[in-house]
Backbone as CSV, one residue per row, in Angstrom:
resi,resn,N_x,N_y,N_z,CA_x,CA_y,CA_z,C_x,C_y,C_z
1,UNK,156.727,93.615,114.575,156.245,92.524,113.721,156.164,92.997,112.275
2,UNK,156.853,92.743,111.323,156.759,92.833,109.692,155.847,91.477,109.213
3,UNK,155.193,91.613,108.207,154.750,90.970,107.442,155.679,90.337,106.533
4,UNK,156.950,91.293,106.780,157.686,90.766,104.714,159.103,90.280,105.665
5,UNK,158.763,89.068,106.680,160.011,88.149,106.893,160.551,86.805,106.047
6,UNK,161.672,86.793,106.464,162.373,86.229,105.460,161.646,84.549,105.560
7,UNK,161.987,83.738,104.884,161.339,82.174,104.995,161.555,81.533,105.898
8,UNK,162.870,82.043,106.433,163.448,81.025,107.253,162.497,81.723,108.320
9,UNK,161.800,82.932,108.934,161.373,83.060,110.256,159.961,83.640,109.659
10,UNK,158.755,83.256,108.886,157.542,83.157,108.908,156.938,83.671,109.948
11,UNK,156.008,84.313,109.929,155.304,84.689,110.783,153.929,83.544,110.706
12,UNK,153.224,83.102,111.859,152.199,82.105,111.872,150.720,83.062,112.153
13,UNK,149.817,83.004,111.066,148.982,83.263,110.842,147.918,82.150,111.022
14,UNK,146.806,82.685,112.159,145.786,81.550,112.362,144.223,82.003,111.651
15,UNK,143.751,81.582,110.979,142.273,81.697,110.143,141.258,81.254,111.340
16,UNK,140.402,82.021,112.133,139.478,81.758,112.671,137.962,81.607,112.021
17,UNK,137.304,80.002,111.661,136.352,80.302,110.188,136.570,80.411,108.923
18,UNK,136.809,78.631,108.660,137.108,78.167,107.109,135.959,77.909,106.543
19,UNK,135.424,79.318,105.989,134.098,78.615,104.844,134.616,79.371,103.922
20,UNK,134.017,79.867,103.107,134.546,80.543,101.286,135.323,81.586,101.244
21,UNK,135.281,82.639,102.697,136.339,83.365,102.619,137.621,82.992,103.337
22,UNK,137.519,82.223,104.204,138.695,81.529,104.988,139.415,81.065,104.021
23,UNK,139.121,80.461,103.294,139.410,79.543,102.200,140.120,80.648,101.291
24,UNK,140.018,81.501,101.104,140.078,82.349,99.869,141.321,83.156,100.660
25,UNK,141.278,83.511,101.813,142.360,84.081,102.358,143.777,83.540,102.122
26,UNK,143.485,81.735,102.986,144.524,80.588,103.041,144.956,80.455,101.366
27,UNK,144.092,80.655,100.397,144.907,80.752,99.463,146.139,81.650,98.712
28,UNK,145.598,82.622,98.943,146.699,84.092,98.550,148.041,84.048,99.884
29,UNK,147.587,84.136,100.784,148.904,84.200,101.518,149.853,83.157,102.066
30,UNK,149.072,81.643,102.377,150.053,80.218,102.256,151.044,80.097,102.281
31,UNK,151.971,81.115,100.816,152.880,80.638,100.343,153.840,81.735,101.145
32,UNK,153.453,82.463,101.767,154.472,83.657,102.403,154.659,83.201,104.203
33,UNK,153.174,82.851,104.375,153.024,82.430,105.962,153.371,81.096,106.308
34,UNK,152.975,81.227,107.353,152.675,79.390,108.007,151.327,79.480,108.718
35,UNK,150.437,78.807,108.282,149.117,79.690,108.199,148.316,78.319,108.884
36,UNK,147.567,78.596,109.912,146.787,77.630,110.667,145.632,77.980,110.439
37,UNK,144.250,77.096,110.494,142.891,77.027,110.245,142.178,76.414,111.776
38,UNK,140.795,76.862,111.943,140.547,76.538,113.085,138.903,76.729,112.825
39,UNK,138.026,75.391,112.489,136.524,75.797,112.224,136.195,74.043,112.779
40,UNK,134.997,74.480,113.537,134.503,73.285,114.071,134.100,72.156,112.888
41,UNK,133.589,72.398,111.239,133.555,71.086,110.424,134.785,71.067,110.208
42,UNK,136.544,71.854,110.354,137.376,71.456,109.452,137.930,69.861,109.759
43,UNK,137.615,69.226,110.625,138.162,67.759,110.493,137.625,66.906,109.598
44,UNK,136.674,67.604,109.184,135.695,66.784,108.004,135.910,67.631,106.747
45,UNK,136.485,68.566,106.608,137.225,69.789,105.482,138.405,68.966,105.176
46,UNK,138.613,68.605,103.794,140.546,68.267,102.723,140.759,69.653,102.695
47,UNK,139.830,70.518,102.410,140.626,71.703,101.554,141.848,72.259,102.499
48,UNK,141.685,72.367,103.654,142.581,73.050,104.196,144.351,72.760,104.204
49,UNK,144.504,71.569,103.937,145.727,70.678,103.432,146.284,71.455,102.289
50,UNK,144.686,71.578,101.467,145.320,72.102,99.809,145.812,73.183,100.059
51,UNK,145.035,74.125,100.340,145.324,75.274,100.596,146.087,76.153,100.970
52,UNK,146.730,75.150,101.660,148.280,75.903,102.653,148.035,76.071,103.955
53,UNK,147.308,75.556,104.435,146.474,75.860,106.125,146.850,74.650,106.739
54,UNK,147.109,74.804,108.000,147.356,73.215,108.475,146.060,73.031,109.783
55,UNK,145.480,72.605,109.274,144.203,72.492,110.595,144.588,72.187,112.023
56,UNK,144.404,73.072,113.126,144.495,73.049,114.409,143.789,73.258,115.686
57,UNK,143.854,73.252,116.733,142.716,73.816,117.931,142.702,75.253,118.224
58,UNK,141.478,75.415,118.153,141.294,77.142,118.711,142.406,77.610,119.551
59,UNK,142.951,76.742,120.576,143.653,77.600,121.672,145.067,78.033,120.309
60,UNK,145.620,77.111,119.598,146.902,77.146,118.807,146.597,78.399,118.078
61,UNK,145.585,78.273,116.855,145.394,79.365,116.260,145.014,80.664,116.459
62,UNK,144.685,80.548,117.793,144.209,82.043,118.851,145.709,82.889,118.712
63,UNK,146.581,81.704,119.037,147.477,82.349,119.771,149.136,82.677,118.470
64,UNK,148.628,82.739,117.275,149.141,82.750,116.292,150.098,84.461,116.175
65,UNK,150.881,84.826,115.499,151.281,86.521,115.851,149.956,86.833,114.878
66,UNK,149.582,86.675,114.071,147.970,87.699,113.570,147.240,86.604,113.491
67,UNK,145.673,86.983,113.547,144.606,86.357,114.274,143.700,86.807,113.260
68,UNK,143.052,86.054,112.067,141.434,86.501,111.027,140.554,85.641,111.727
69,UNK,139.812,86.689,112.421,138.146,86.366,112.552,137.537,86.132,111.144
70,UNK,137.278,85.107,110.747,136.585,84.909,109.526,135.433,84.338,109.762
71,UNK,134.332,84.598,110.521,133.252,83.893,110.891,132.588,85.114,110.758
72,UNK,131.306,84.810,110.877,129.668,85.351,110.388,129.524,86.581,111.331
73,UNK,129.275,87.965,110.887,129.214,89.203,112.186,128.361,88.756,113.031
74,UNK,127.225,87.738,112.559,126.376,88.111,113.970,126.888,87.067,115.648
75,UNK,127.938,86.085,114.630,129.261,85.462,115.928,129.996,85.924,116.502
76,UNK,130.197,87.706,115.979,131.112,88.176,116.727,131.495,88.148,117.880
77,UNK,130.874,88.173,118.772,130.891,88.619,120.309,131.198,87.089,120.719
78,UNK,130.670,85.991,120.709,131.224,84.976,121.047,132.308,84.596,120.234
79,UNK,132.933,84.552,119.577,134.288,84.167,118.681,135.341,84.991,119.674
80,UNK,135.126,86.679,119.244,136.118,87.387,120.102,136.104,86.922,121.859
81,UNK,135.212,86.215,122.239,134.997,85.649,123.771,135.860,84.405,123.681
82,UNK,135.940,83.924,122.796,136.315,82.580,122.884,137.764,82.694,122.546
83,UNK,138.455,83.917,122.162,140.077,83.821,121.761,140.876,84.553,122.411
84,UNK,140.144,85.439,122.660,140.665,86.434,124.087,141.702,86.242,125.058
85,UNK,141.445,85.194,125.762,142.761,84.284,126.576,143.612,83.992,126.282
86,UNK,143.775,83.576,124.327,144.816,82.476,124.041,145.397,83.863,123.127
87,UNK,145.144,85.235,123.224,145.865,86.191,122.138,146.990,86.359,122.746
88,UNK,148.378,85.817,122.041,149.954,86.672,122.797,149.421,87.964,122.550
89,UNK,150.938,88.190,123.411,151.444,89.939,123.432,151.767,90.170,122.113
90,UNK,151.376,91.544,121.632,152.013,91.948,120.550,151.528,91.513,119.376
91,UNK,150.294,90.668,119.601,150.169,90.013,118.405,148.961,90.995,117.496
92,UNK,148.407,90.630,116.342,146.925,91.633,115.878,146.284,90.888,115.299
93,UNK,145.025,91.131,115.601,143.678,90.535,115.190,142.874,91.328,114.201
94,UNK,142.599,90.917,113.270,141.754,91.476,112.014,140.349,90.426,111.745
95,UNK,139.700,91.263,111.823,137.863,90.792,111.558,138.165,91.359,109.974
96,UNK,137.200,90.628,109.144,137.190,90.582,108.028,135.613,90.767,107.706
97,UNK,134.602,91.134,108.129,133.175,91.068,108.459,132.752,92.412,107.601
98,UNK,131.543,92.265,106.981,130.932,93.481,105.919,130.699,94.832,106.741
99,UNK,130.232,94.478,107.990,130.024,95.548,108.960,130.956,96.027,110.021
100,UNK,130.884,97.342,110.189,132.430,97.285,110.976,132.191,98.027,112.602
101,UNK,131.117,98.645,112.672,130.635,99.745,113.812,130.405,98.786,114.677
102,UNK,129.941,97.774,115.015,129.499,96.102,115.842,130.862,95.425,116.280
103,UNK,131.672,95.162,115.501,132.626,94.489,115.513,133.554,95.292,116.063
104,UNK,134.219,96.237,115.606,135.176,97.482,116.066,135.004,97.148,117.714
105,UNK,133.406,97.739,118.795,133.103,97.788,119.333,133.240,96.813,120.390
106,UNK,133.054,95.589,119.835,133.190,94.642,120.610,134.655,93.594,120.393
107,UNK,135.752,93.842,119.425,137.257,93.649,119.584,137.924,94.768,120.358
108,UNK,137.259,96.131,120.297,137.921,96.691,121.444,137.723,96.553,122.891
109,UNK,136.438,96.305,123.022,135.874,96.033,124.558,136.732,94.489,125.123
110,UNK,136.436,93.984,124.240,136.607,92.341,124.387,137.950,92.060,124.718
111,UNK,139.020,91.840,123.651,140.236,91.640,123.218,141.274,92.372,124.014
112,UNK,141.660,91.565,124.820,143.079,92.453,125.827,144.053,93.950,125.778
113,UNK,144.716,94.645,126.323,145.190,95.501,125.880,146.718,94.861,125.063
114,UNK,147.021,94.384,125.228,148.333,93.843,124.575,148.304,93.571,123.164
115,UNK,147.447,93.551,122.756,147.167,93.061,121.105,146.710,94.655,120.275
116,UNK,147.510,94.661,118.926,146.964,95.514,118.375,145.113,95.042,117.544
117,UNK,144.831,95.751,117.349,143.443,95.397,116.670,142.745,96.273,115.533
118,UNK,142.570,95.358,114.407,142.138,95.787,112.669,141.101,95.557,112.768
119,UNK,139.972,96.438,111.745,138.956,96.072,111.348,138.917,95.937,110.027
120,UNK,138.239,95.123,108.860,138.771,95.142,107.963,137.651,94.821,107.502
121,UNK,137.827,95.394,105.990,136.581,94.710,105.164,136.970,94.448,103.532
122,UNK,137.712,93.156,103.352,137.908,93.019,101.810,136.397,93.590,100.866
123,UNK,136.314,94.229,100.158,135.166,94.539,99.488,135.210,94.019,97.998
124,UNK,135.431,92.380,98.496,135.277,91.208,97.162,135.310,90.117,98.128
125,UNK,134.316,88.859,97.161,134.077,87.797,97.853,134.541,86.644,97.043
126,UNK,134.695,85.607,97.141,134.929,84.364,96.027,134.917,84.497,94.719
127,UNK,133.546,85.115,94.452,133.251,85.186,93.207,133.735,86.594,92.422
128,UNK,133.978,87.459,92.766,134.671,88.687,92.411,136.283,88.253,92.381
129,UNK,136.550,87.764,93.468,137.884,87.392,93.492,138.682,86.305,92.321
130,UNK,137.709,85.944,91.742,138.312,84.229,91.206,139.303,84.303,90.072
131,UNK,139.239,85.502,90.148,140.482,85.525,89.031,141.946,86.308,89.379
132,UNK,141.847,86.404,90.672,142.284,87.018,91.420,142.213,87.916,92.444
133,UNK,143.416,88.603,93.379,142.395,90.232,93.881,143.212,91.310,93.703
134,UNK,144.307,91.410,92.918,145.283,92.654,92.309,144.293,93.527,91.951
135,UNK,144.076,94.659,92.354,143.342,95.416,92.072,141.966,96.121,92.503
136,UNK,141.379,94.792,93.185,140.560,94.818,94.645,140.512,95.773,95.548
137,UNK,139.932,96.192,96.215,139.684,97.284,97.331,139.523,96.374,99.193
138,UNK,139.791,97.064,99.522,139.648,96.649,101.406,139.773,97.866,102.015
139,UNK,138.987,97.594,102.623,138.937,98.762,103.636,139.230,98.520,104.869
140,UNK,139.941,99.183,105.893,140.770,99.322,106.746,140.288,100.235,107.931
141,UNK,140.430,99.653,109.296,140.246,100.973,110.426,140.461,100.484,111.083
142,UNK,141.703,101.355,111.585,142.224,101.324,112.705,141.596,101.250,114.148
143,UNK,141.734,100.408,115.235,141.161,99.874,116.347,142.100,100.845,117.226
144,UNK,143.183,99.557,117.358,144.213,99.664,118.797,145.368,99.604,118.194
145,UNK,146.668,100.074,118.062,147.735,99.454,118.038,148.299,100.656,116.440
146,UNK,149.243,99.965,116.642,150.034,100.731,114.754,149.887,99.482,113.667
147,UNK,149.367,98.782,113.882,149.445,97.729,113.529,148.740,97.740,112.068
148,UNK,148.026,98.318,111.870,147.479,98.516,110.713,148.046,99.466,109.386
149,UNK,149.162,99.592,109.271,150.167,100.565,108.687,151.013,99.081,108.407
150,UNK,151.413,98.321,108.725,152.473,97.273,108.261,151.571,96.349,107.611
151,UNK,149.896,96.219,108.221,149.086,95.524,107.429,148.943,96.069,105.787
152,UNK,148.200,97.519,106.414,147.914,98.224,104.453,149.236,98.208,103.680
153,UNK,150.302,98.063,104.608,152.013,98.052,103.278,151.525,96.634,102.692
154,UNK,151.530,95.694,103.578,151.579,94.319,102.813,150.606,94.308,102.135
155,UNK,149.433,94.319,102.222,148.152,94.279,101.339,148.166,94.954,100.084
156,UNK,148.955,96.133,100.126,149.555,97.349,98.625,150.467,96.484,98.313
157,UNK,151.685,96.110,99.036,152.791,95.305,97.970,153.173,94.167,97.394
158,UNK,152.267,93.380,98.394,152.511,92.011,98.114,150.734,91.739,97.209
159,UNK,149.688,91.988,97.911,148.840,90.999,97.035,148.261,92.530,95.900
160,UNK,148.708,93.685,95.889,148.181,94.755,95.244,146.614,94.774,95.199
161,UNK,146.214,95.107,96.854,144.816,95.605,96.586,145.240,97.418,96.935
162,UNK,143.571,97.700,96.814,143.532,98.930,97.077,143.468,99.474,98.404
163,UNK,144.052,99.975,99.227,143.737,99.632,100.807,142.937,101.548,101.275
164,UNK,141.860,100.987,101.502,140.956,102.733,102.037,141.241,102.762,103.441
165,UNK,141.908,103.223,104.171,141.611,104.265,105.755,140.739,104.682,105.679
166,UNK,139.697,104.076,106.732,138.751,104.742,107.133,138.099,104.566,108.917
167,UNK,137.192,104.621,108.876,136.426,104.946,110.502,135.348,103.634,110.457
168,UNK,135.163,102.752,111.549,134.322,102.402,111.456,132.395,102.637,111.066
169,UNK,132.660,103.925,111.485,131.024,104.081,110.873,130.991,105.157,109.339
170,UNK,132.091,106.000,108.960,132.419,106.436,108.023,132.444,104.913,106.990
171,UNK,132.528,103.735,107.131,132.594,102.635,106.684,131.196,101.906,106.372
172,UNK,130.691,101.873,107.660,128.986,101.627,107.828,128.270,101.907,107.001
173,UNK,128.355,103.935,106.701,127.697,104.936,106.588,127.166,104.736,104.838
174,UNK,128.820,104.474,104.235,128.934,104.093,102.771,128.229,102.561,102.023
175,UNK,128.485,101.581,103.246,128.082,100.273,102.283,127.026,100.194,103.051
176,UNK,126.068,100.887,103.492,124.898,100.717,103.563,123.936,100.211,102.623
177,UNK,124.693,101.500,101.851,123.987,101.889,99.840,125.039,100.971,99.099
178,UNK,126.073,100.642,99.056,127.027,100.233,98.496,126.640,98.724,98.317
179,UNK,126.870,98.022,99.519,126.648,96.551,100.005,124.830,96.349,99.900
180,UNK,124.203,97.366,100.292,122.783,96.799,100.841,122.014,97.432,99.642
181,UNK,121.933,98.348,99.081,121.459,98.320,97.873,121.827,97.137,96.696
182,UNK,122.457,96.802,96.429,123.109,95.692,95.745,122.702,94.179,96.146
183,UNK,122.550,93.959,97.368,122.197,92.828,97.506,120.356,92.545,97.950
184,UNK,119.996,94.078,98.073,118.460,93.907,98.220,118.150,93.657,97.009
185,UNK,118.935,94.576,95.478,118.413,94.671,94.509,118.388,93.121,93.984
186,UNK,119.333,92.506,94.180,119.868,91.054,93.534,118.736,89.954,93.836
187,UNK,118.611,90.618,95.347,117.472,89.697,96.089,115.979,89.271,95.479
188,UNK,115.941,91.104,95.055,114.460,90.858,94.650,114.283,90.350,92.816
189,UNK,115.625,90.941,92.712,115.252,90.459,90.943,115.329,88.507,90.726
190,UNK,115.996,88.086,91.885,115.755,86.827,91.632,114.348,86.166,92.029
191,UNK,113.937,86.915,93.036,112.334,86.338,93.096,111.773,86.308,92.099
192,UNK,111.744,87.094,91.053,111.019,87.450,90.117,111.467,86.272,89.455
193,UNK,111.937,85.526,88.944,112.566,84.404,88.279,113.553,84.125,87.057
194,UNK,113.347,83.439,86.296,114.623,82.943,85.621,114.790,84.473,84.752
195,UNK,116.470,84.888,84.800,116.337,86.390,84.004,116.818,85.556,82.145
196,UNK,116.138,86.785,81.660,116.096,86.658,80.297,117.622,86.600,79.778
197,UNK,117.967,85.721,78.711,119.106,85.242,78.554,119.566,85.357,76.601
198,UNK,118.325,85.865,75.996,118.428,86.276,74.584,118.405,86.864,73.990
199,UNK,117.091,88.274,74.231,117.229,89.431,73.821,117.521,90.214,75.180
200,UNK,118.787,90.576,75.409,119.227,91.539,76.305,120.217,92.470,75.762
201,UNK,120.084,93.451,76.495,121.269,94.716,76.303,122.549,94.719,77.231
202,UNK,123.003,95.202,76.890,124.555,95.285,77.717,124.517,96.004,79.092
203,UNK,123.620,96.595,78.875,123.634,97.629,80.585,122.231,95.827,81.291
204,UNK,121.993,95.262,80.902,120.889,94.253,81.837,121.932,93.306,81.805
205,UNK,123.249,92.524,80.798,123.936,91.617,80.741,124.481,92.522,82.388
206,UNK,125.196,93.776,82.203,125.821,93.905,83.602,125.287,93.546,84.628
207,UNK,124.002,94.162,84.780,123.303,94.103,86.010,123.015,92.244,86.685
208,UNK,122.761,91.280,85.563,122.845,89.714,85.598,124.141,89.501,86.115
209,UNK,125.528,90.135,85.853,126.827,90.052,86.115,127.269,90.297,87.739
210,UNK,126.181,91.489,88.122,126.218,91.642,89.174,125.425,90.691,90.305
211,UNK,124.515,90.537,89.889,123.450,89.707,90.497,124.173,87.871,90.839
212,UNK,125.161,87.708,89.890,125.733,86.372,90.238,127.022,86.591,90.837
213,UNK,127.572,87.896,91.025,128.553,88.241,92.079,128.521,87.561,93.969
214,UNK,126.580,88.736,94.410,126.449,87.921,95.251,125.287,86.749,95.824
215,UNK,124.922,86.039,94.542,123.829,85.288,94.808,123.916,84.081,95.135
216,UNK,124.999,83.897,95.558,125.345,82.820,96.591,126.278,82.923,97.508
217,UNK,126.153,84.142,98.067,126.267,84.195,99.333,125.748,83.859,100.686
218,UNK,126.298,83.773,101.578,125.398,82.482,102.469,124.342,83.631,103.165
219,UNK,123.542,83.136,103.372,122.009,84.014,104.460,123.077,84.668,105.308
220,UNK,123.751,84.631,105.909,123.972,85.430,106.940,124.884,86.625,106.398
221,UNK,125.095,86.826,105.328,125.927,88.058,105.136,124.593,89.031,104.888
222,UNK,124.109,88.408,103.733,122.677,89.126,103.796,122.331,90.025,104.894
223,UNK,121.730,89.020,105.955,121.496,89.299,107.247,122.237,90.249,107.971
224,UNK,123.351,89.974,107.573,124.473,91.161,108.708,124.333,92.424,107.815
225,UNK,124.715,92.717,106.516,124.145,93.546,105.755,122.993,94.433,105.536
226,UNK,122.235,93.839,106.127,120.835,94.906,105.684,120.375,94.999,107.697
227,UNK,120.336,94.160,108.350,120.350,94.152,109.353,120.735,94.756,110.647
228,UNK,122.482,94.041,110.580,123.396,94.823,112.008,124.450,96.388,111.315
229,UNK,123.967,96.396,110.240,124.467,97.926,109.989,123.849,98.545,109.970
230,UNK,124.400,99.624,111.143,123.532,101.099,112.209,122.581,101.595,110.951
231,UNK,123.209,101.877,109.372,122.681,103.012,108.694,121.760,102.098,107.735
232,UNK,121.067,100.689,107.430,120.726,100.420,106.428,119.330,100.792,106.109
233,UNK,118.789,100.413,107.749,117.535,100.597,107.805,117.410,102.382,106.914
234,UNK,117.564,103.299,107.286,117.150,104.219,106.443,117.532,104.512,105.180
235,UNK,118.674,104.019,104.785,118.789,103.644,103.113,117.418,102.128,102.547
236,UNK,117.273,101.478,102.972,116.685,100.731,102.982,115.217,101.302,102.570
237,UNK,114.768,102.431,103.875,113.332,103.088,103.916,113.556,104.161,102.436
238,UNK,114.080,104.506,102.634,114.640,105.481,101.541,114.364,105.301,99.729
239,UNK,114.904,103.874,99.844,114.831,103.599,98.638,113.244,103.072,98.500
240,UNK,112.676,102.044,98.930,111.652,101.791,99.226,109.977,103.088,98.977
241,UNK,110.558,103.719,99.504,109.436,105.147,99.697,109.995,105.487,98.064
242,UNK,110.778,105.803,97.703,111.236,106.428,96.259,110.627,105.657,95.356
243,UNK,110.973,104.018,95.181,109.990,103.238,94.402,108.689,103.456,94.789
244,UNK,108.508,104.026,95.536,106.810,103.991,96.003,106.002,105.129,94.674
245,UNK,107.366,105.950,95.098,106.559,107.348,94.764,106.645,107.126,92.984
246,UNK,107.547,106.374,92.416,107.561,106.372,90.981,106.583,105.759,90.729
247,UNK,106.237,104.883,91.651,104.797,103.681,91.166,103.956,104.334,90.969
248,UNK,104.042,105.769,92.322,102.407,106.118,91.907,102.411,107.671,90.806
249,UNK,103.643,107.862,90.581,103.688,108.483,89.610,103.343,108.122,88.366
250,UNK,104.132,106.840,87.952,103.547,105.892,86.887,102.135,105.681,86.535
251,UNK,102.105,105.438,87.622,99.964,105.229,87.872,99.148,106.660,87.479
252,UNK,99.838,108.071,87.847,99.023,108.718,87.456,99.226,109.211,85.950
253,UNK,99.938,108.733,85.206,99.846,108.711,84.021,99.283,107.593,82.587
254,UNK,98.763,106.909,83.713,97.990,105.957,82.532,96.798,106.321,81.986
């Protein structure tokens, strides 16, 4: 299976889970694939028309030659239950999910031997992306299959991201701090309320820059983020105890 076939013989790509990244996928590749969509509101979804996606039934898009899980990690286990049957031979399935040690785990257990199997993690979302993703990073680990070597070619040549090999928990291990520092920090500076918008410096304009990267992201990435990844909880405690200790450092100098 190549990615880089000619027009006349397309390869059919099915999107499992059209919300902002489904969407964002069906846009960049459309014009190379023949690209099917498959989400329980899409009959009540236009975008997918626009997009280049042609909306269809789970069993069709299951059974597509590559297969994006684009739904929420903590669906994993039922999504991969629910496509399992309808995967051809030969075909590969890529999860696209922030966490990868959960997922890995349960597309290998789950998912037939006949299918190769990706784990994947674009490390940009809508809003990082919107001006494109040339230049972008994803990270990559290998499951089952060779299949992921014709994926990272296409992903380097055709849309020019950055493609990392790595391990599922060598993956974990990093956006613990990466992903979950970042979005705890975002979290809490918005409680605090409206950020200052007149006298600011350039290192706080960034940090506001960052903060609207992912602050509308839906609850459940959050959730899968600080949550179903093995390592957060102790980055999490970690950081937490450290602010502790500056507080009361602070304190003993007043």
């Amino acid at each position: 299976m190549s990615f880089e076939n000619s027009n006349t013989d397309k390869l059919s790509i099915g999107i499992i889970g059209f919300g902002a990244f489904g969407k964002l996928i069906a846009s960049h590749i459309a014009p190379r694939f023949n690209v099917f969509a498959y989400d329980p509101q899409l009959s009540q979804n236009g975008d997918a028309p626009l997009l280049g996606a042609t909306p269809a039934p789970l069993d069709k898009v299951a059974s597509c030659d590559v297969v994006v899980l684009s739904t929420p990690v903590s669906s994993c286990e039922e999504v991969v239950t629910s496509v399992a049957n309808y995967c051809r031979r030969g075909s590969l399935v890529i999860d696209v999910g922030s966490v990868k040690v959960k997922p890995s785990e349960i597309m290998e257990r789950l998912l037939p031997n006949h299918v190769d199997v990706v784990a994947t993690h674009p490390l940009f979302g809508p809003q990082s992306a919107r001006d494109g993703v040339k230049g972008l990073k994803i990270a990559i680990c290998p499951i089952r299959g060779r299949g992921h070597w014709r994926l990272a070619a296409f992903l380097r040549r055709q849309l020019g991201l950055q493609v990392i090999l790595t391990t599922p928990q060598e993956h974990d291990r990093e956006v613990a701090m990466v992903q979950g520092l970042t979005h705890l920090i975002a979290k809490v500076l918005l409680e605090m309320g409206p950020m200052p918008t007149r006298m600011t410096t350039l290192s706080f304009d960034l940090l506001v820059e960052a903060i609207s990267m992912v602050q509308h992201d839906a609850p459940e990435v959050f959730q899968a983020i600080e949550n179903l990844n093995p390592y957060a909880l102790d980055v999490r405690k970690r950081f937490f105890q450290l602010a502790h200790d500056l507080d009361q450092e602070l304190k003993a100098h007043v």
